[in-house]
ROGU-335212 format. One record per residue (C-alpha): residue number from 1; residue in three letters; x, y, z. Coordinates in steps of 0.25 Angstrom, whole numbers, plus 5000, padded with zeros to 4 digits. Each point is the difference from the previous one (the first is absolute). Layout:
N
+-----+------+------+-------+------+
! seq ! type ! east ! north !   up !
+-----+------+------+-------+------+
! NUM !  ALA !    X !     Y !    Z !
...
+-----+------+------+-------+------+
This chain:
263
+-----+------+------+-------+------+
! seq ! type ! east ! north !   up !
+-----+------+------+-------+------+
!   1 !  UNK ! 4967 !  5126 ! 4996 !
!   2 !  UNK ! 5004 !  5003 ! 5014 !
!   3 !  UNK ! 5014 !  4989 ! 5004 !
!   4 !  UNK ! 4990 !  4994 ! 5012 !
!   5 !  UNK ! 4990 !  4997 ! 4989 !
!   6 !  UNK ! 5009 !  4992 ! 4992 !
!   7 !  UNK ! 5008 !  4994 ! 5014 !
!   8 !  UNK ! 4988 !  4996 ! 5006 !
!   9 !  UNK ! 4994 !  4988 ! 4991 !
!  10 !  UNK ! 5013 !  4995 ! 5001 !
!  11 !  UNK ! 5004 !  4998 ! 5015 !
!  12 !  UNK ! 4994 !  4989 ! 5005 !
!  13 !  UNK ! 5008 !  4989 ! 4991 !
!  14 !  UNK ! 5012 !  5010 ! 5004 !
!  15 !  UNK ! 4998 !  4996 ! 5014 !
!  16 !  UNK ! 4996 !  4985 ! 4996 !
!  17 !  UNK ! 5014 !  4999 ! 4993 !
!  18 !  UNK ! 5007 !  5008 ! 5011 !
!  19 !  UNK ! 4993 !  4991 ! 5010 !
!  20 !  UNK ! 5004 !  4987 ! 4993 !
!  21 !  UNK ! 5015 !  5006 ! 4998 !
!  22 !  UNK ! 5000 !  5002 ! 5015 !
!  23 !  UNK ! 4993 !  4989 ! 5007 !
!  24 !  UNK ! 4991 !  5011 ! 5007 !
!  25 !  UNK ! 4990 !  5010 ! 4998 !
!  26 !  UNK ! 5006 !  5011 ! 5010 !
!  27 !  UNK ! 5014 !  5000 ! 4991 !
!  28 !  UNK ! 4995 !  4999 ! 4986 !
!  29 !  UNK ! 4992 !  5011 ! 5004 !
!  30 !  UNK ! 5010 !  5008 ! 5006 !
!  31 !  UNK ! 5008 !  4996 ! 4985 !
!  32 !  UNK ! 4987 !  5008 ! 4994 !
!  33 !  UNK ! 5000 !  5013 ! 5008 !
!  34 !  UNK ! 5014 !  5001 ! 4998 !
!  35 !  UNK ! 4997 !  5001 ! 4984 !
!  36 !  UNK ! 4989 !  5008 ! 5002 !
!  37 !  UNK ! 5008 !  5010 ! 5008 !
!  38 !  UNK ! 5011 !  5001 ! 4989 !
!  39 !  UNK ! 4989 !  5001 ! 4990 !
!  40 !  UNK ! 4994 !  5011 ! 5009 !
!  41 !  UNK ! 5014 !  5007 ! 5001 !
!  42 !  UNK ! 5005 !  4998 ! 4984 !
!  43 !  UNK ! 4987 !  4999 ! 4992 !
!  44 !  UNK ! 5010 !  4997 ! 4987 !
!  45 !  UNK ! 5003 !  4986 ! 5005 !
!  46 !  UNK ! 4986 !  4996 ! 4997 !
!  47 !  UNK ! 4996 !  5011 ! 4989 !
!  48 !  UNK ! 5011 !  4995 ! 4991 !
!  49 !  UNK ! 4996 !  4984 ! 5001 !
!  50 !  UNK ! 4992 !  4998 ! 4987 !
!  51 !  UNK ! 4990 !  4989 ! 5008 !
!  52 !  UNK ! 4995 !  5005 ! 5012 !
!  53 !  UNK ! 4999 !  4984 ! 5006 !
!  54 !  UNK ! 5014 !  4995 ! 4993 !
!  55 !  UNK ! 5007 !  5016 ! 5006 !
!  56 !  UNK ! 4994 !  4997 ! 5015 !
!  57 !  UNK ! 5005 !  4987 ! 5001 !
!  58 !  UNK ! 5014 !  5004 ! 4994 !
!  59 !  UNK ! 5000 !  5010 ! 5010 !
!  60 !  UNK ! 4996 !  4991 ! 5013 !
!  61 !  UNK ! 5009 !  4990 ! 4994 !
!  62 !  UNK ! 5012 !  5010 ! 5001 !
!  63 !  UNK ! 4995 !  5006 ! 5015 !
!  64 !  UNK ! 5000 !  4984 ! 5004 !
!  65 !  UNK ! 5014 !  4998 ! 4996 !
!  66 !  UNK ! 5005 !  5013 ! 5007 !
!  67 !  UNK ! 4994 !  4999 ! 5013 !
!  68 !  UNK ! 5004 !  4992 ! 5010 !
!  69 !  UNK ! 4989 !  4992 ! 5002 !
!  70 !  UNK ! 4998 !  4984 ! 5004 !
!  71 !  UNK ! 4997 !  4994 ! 4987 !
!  72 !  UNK ! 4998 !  4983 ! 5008 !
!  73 !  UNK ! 4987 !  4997 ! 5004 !
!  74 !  UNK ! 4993 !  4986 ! 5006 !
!  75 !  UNK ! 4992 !  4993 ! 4989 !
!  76 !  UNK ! 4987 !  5009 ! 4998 !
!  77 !  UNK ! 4987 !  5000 ! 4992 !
!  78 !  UNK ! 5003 !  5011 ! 4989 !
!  79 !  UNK ! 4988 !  5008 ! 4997 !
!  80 !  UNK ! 4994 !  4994 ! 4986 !
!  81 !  UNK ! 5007 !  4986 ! 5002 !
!  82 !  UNK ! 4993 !  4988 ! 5007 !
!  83 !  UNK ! 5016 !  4993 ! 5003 !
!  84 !  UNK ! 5005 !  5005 ! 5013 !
!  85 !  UNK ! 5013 !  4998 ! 4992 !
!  86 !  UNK ! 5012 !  5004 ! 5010 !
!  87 !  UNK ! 5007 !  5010 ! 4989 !
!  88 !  UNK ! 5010 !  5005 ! 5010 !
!  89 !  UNK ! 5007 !  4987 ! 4994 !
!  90 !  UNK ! 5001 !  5009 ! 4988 !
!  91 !  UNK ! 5013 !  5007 ! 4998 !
!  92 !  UNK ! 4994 !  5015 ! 5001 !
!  93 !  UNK ! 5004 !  5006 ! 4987 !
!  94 !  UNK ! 4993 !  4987 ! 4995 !
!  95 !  UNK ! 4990 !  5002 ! 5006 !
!  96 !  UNK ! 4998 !  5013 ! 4996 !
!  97 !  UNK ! 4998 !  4995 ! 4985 !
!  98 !  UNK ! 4992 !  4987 ! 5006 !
!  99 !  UNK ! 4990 !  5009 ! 5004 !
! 100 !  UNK ! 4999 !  5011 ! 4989 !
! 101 !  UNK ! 4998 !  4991 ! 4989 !
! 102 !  UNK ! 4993 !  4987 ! 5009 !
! 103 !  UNK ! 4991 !  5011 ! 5009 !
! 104 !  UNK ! 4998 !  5012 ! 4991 !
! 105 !  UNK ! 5000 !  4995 ! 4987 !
! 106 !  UNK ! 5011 !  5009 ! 4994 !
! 107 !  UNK ! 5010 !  4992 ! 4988 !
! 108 !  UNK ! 5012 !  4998 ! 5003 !
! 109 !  UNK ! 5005 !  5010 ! 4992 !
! 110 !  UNK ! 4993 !  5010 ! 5007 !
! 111 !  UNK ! 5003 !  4993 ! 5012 !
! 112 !  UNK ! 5016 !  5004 ! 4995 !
! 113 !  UNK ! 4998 !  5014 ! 5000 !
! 114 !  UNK ! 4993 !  5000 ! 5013 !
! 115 !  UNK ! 5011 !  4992 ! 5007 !
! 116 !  UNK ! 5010 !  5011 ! 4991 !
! 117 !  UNK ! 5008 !  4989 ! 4993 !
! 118 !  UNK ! 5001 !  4989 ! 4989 !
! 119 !  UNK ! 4991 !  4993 ! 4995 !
! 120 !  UNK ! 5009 !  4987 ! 5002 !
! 121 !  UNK ! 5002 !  5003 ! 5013 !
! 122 !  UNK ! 4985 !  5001 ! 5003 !
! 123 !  UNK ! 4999 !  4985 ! 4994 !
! 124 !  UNK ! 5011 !  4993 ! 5009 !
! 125 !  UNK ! 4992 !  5008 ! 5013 !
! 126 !  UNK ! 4989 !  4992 ! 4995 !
! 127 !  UNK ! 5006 !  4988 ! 4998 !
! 128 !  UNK ! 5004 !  5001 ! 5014 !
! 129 !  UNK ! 4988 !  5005 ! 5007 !
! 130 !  UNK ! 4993 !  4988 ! 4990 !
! 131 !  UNK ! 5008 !  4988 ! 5006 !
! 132 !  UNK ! 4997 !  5006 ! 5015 !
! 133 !  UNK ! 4986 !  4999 ! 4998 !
! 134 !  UNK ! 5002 !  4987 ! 4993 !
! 135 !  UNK ! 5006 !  4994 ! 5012 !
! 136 !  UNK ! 4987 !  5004 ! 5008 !
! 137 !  UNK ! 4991 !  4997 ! 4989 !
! 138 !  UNK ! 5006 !  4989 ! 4992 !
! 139 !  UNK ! 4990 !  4993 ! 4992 !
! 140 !  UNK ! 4996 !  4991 ! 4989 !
! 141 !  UNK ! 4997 !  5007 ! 4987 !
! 142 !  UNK ! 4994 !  4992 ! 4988 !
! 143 !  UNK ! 5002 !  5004 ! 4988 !
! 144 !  UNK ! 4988 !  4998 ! 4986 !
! 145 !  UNK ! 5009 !  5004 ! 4988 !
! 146 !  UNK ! 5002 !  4991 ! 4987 !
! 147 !  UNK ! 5012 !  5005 ! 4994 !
! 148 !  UNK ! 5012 !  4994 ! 5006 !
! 149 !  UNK ! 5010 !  5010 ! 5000 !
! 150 !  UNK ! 4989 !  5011 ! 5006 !
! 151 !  UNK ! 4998 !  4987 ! 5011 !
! 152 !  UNK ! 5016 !  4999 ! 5004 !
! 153 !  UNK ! 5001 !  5015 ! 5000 !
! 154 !  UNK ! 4988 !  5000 ! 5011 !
! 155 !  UNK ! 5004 !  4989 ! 5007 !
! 156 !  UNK ! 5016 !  5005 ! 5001 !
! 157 !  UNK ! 4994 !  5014 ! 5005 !
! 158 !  UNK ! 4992 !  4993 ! 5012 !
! 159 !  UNK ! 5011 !  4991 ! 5004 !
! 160 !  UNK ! 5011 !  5014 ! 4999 !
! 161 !  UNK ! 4989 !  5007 ! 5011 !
! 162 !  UNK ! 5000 !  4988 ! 5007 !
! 163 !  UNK ! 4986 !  4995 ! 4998 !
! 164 !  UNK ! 4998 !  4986 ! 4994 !
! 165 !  UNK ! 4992 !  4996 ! 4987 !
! 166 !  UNK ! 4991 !  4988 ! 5004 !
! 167 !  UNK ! 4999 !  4997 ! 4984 !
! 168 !  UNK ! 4997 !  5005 ! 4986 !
! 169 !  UNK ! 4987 !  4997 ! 4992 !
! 170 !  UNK ! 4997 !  5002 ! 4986 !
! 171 !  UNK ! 4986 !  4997 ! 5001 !
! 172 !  UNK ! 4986 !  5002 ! 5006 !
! 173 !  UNK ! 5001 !  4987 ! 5006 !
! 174 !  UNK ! 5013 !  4999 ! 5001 !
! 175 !  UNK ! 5000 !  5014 ! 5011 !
! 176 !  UNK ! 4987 !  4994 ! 5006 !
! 177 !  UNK ! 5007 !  4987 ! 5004 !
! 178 !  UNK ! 5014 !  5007 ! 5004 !
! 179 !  UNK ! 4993 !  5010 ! 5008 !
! 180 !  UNK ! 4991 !  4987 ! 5008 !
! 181 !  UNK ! 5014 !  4993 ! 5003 !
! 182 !  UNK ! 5008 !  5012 ! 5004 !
! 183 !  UNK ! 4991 !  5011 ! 5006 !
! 184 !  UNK ! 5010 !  5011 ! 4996 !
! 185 !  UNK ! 4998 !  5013 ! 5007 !
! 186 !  UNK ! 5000 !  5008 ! 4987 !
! 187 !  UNK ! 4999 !  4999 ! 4984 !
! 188 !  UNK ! 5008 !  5005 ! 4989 !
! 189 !  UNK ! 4989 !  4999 ! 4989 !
! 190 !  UNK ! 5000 !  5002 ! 4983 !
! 191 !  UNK ! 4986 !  5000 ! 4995 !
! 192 !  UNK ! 5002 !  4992 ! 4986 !
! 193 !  UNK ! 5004 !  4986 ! 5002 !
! 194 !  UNK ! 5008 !  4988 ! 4994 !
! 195 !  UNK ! 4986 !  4993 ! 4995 !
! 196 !  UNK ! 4994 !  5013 ! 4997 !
! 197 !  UNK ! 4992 !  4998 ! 5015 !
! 198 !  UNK ! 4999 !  5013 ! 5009 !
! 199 !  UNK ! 5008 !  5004 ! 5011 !
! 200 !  UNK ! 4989 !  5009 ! 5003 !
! 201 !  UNK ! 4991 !  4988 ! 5001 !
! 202 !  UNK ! 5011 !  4992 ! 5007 !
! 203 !  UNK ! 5002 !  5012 ! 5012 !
! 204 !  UNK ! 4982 !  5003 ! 5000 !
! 205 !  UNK ! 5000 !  4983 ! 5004 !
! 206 !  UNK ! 5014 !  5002 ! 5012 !
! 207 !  UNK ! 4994 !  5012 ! 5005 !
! 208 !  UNK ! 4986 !  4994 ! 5003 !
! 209 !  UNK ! 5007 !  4990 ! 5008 !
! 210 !  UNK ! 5010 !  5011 ! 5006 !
! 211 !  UNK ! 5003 !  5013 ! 5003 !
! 212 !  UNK ! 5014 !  5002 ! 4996 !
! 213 !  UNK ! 5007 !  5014 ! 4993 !
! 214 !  UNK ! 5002 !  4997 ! 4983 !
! 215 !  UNK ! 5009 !  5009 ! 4991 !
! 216 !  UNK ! 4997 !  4999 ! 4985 !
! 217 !  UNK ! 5011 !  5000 ! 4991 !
! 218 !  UNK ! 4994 !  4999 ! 4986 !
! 219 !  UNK ! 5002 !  5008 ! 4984 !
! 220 !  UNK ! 4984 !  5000 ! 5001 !
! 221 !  UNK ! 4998 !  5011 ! 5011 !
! 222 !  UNK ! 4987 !  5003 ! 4993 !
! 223 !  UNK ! 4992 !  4986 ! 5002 !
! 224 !  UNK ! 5000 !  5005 ! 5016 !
! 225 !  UNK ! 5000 !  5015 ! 4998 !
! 226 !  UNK ! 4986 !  4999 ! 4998 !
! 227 !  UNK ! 4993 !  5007 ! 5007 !
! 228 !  UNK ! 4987 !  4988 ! 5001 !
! 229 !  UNK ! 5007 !  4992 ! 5013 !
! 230 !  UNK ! 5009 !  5003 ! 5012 !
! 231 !  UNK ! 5013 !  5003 ! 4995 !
! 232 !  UNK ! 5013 !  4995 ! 5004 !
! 233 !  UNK ! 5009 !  5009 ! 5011 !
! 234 !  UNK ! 5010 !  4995 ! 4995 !
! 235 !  UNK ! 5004 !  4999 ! 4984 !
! 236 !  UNK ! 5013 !  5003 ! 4991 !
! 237 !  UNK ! 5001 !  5000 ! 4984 !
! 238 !  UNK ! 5009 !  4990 ! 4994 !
! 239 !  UNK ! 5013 !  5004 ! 4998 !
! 240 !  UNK ! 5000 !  5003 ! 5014 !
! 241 !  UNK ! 5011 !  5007 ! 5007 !
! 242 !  UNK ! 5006 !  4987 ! 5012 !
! 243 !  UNK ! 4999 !  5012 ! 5009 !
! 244 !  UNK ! 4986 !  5005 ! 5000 !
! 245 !  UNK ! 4998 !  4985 ! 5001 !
! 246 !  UNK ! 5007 !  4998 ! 5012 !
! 247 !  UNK ! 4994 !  5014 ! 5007 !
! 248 !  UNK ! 4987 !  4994 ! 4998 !
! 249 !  UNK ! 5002 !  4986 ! 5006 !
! 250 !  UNK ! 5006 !  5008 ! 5012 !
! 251 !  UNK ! 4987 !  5010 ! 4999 !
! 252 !  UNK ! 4991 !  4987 ! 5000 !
! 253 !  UNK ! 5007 !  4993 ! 5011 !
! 254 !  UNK ! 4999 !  5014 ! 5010 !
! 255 !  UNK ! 4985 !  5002 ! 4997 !
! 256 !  UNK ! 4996 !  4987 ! 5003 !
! 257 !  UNK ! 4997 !  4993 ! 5013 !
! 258 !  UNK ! 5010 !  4990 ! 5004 !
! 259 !  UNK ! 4990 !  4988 ! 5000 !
! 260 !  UNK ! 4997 !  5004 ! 4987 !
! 261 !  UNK ! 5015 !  5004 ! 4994 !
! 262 !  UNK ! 5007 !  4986 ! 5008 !
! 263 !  UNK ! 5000 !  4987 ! 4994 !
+-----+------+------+-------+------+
């Protein structure tokens, strides 16, 4: 398959990460021609990457730290987000993994071979870039879990990205009345609850009333994967890795609408 054809399917969400580094369309595309003019020079750069998507932003990662190019912005609309969140509050290199694992969906450990460094590194950028967008987006997060320890480990990773829980349930009921006297801006929610009631059934009866982002967290996966209703965007198998948990609170916080993230 010719280079262009396998570059091609792959440039617009290389402009979209290079816009949102840069603060404007004009540099990040600027950012994109020059890796397409190295690739064009030194086809080996691009040959030898094993995944054409994770090799192109490696290589545009590496143009964007070279170059001499501003990297602040004014706050800014970035495609595929509804919060005009100002990132250029973001450190850059932050930024950077805010975007490739937040925007285009890469893990943070391929995230680390993007950026060429350690996955340990790549946490505390997003721990930074994570407490940036909480000071713009600081919300109240509820959390639907029965097991106590699960419960203080949420609640604890909330409060460390600056968020604040608005309470704990460990029942239906209990989440149907915590969410009518809080109105948190987005759940934490297990599936199987304390008196065998449904967190499913508990979240169906909040988001008839309300349109807020929820992320699953549950050991039965398979009583949502099924295929016979709307699935949920966001859902992570117990054990759960605190990370993935706090990329997808951030995820769910930059692709909501503020009237529908704030609380």
């Amino acid at each position: 398959m010719p280079i262009s054809d396998r570059i091609a399917p792959h440039l617009p969400a290389m402009r979209r990460y290079a816009r949102a580094l840069t603060g404007a369309q004009s540099s990040g595309d600027t950012y994109v021609a020059a890796t397409l003019e190295a690739i064009l020079t030194d086809p080996a750069v691009f040959l030898q990457a094993e995944d054409d998507r994770a090799g192109l932003f490696r290589l545009l990662t590496r143009i964007i730290t070279s170059l001499p190019i501003s990297m602040s912005g004014p706050a800014q609309v970035v495609p595929g987000l509804e919060a005009p969140y100002d990132l250029s509050a973001v450190p850059p290199r932050a930024r950077q993994a805010l975007l490739l694992v937040t925007v285009e969906g890469f893990l943070p450990k391929q995230a680390a071979t993007i950026l060429e460094t350690a996955m340990e590194e790549v946490s505390e950028l997003l721990d930074t870039a994570f407490a940036e967008i909480a000071a713009q987006a600081e919300t109240g997060i509820m959390i639907i879990e029965d097991e106590p320890l699960i419960a203080l480990d949420l609640a604890h990773m909330v409060n460390s990205m600056g968020h604040r829980v608005t309470g704990i349930a460990r029942t239906q009921q209990e989440a149907e009345r915590l969410w009518a006297d809080s109105r948190p801006g987005l759940i934490l929610a297990d599936v199987k609850l304390a008196d065998g009631s449904s967190g499913i059934d508990a979240v169906n009866t909040i988001l008839s009333r309300a349109d807020l982002p929820v992320i699953f967290i549950t050991a039965y996966p398979e009583r949502l994967l099924t295929g016979e209703r709307p699935e949920p965007a966001f859902l992570v198998s117990k054990p759960f890795n605190p990370e993935v948990i706090k990329v997808l609170i951030n995820q769910a916080l930059l692709f909501t609408p503020p009237s529908r993230a704030a609380a």
